[in-house]
TORMI-842339 format. One record per residue (C-alpha): chain; x, y, z; residue in three letters. Coordinates in Angstrom, 1 decimal. Each point is the difference from the previous one (the first is absolute). Example, Ala and Ser with C-alpha at 12.3 -4.5 7.8 and 13.67 -1.06 7.14 Angstrom:
BEGIN
NODE, A, 12.3, -4.5, 7.8, ALA
NODE, A, 1.4, 3.4, -0.7, SER
This chain:
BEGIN
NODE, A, 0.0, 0.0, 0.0, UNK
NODE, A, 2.7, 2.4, 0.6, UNK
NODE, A, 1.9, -1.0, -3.0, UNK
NODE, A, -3.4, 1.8, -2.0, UNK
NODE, A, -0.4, 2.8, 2.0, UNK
NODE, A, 3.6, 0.9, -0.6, UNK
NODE, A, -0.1, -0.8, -3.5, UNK
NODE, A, -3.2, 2.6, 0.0, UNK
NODE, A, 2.0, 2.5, 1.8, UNK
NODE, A, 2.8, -0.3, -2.7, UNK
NODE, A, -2.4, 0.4, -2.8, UNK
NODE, A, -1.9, 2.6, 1.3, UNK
NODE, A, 3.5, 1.8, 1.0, UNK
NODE, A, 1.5, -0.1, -3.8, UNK
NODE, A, -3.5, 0.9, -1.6, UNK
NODE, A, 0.3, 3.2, 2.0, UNK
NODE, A, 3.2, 0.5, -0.7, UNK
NODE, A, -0.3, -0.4, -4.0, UNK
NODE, A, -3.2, 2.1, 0.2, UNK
NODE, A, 1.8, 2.8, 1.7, UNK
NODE, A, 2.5, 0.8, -2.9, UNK
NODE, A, 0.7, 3.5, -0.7, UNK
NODE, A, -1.7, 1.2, -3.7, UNK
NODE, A, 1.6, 2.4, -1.8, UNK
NODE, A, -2.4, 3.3, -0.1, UNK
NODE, A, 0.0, 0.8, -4.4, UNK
NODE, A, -0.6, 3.4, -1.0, UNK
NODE, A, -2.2, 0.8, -2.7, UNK
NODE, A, 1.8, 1.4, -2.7, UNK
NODE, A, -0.6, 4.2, 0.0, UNK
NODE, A, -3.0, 0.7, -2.8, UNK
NODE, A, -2.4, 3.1, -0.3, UNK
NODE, A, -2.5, -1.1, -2.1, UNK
NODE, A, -3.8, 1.8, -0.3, UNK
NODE, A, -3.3, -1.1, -1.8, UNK
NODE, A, -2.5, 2.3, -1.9, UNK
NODE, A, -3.1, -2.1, -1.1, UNK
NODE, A, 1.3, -3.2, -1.3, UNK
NODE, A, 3.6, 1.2, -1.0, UNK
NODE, A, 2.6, -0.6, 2.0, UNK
NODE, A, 3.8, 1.3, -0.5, UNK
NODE, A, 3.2, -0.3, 1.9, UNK
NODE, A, 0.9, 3.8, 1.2, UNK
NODE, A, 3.7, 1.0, 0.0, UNK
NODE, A, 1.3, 1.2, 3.5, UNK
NODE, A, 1.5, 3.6, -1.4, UNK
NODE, A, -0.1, 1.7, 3.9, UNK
NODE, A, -1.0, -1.1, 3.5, UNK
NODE, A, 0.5, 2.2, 2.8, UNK
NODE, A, -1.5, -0.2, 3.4, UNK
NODE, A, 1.3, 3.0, 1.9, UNK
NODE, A, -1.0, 3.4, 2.1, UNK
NODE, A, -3.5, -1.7, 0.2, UNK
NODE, A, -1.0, -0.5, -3.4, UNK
NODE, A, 0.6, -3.1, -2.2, UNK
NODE, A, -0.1, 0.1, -3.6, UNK
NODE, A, 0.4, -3.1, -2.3, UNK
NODE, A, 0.2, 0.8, -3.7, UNK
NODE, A, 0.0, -2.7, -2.2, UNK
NODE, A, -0.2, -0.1, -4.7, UNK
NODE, A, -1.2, -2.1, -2.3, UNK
NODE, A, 1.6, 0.4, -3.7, UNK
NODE, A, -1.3, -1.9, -3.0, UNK
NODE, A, 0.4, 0.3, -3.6, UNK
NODE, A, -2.7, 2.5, -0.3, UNK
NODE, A, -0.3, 1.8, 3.2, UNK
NODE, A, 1.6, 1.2, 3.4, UNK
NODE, A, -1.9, -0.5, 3.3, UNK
NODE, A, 1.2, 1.9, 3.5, UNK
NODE, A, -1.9, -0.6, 3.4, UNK
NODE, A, 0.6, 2.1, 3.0, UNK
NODE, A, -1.3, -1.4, 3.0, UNK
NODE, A, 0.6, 2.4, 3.1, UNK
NODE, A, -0.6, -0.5, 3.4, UNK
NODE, A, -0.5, 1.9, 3.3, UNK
NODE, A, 2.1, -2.4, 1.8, UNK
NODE, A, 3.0, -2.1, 0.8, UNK
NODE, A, -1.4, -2.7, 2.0, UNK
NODE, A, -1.7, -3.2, -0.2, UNK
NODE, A, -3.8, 0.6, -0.2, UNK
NODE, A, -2.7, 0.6, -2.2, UNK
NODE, A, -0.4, 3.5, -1.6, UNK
NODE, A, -3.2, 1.2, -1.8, UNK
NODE, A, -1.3, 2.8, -2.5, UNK
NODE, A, -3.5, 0.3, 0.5, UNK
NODE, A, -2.3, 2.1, -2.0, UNK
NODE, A, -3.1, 2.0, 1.0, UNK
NODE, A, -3.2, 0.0, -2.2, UNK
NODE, A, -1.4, 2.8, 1.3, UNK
NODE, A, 3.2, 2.5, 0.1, UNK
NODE, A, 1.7, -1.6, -2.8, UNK
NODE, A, 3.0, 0.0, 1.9, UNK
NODE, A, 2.6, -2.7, 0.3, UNK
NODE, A, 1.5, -0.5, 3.9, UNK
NODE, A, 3.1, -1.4, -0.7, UNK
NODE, A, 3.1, -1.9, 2.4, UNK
NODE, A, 1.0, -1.5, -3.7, UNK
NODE, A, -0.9, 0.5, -3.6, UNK
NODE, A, 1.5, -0.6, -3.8, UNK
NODE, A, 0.1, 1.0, -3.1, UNK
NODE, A, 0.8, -1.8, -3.1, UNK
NODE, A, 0.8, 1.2, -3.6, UNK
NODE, A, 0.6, -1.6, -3.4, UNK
NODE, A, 2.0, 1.7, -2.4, UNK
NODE, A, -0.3, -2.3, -3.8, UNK
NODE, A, 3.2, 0.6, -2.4, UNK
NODE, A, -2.6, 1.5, -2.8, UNK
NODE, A, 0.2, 3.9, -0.1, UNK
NODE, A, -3.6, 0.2, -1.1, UNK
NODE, A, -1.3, -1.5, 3.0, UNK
NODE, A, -0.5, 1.8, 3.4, UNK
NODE, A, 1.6, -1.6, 2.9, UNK
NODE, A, -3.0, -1.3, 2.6, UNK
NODE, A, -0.1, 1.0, 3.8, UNK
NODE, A, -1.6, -1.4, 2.8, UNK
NODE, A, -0.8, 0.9, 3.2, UNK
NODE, A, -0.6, -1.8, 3.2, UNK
NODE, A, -3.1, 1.3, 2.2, UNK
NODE, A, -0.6, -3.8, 2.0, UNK
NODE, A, 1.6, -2.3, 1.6, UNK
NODE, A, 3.0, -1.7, 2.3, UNK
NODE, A, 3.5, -0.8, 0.0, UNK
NODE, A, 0.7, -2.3, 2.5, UNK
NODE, A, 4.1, -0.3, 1.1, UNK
NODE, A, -0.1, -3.1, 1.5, UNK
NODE, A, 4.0, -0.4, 0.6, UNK
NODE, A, 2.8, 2.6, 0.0, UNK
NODE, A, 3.3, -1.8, 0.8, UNK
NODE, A, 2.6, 2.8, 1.1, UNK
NODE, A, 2.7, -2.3, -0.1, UNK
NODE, A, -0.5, -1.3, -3.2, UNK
NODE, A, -1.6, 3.7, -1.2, UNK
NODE, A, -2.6, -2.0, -2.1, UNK
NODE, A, -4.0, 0.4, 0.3, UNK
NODE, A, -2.7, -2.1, -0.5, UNK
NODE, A, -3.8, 0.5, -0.6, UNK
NODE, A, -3.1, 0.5, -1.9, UNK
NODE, A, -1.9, 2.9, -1.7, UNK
NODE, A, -3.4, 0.4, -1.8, UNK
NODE, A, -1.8, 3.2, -1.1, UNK
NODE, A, -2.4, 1.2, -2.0, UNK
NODE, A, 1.2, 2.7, -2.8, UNK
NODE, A, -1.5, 2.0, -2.6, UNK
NODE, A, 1.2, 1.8, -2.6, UNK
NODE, A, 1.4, 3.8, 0.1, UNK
NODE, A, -1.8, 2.6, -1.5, UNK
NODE, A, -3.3, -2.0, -0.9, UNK
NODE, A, -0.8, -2.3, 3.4, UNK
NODE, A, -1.7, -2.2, -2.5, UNK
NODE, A, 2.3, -3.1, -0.3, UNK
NODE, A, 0.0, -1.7, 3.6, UNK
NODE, A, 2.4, -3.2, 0.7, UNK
NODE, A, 0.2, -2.1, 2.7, UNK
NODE, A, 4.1, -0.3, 0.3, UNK
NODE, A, 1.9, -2.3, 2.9, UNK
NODE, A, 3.0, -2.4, 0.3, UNK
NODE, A, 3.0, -0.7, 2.3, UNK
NODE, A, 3.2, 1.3, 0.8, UNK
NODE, A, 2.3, -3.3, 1.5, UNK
NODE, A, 3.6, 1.1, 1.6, UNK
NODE, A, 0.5, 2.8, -2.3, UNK
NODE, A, 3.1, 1.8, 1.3, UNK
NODE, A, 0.0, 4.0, 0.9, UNK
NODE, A, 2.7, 2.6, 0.9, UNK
């Protein structure tokens, strides 16, 4: 009887000390990527900063036929959700973050599109200092500059993009 109960001991003992291993934590590789409608593109990190308060993350898109640039500010260093809300009534947006987003095509004959955001969050959900990368998520709700007419819903991710 004693024979099992140490041969149960054993077990039990090397199970736990197999299952205790130490994993390796993996870092997601750093990507800024946003989503109007159904299209999604890759952004290109051109500027991060997160300083005196503010953070700013600008990110492009080039293609063969156009230029994209998205400007995502925020009131904020910190982890934490930031929102723009906008007010039916006043028609004035209260705002701890907001964006703006152009696109510029290569033909002279067209004019370059602007948007506006009046809605929405950006939520910062790590900020490594060591590291200086970020992390988070954004989505707004844009319309176009001058005519309001054209409204998009816009979001997407930023994942350990690295600021100065």
């Amino acid at each position: 009887m004693r024979n099992k109960i140490y041969t149960l001991l054993l077990f039990l003992l090397s199970v736990g000390l197999f299952s205790c291993q130490k994993t390796e934590n993996i870092q997601p590789e750093p990507s800024f990527d946003a989503q109007i409608g159904k299209n999604k593109f890759l952004l290109h990190t051109d500027k991060i900063t997160v300083s005196k308060g503010i953070t700013i993350l600008v990110g492009s898109e080039v293609d063969n036929t156009s230029r994209s640039t998205m400007i995502i500010t925020v009131r904020g260093v910190n982890e934490g959700v930031y929102k723009q809300e906008y007010d039916y009534k006043t028609r004035v947006s209260v705002a701890q973050c907001g964006m703006t987003y152009k696109i510029m095509t290569k033909s002279a004959s067209d004019s370059p599109q602007f948007f506006i955001s009046y809605e929405g969050s950006v939520t910062i959900s790590d900020i490594d200092r060591d590291k200086n990368s970020i992390t988070g998520s954004y989505s707004f709700r844009i319309k176009s500059i001058p005519e309001a007419g054209k409204i998009e819903e816009i979001k997407g991710k930023f994942v350990n993009v690295s600021f100065n």
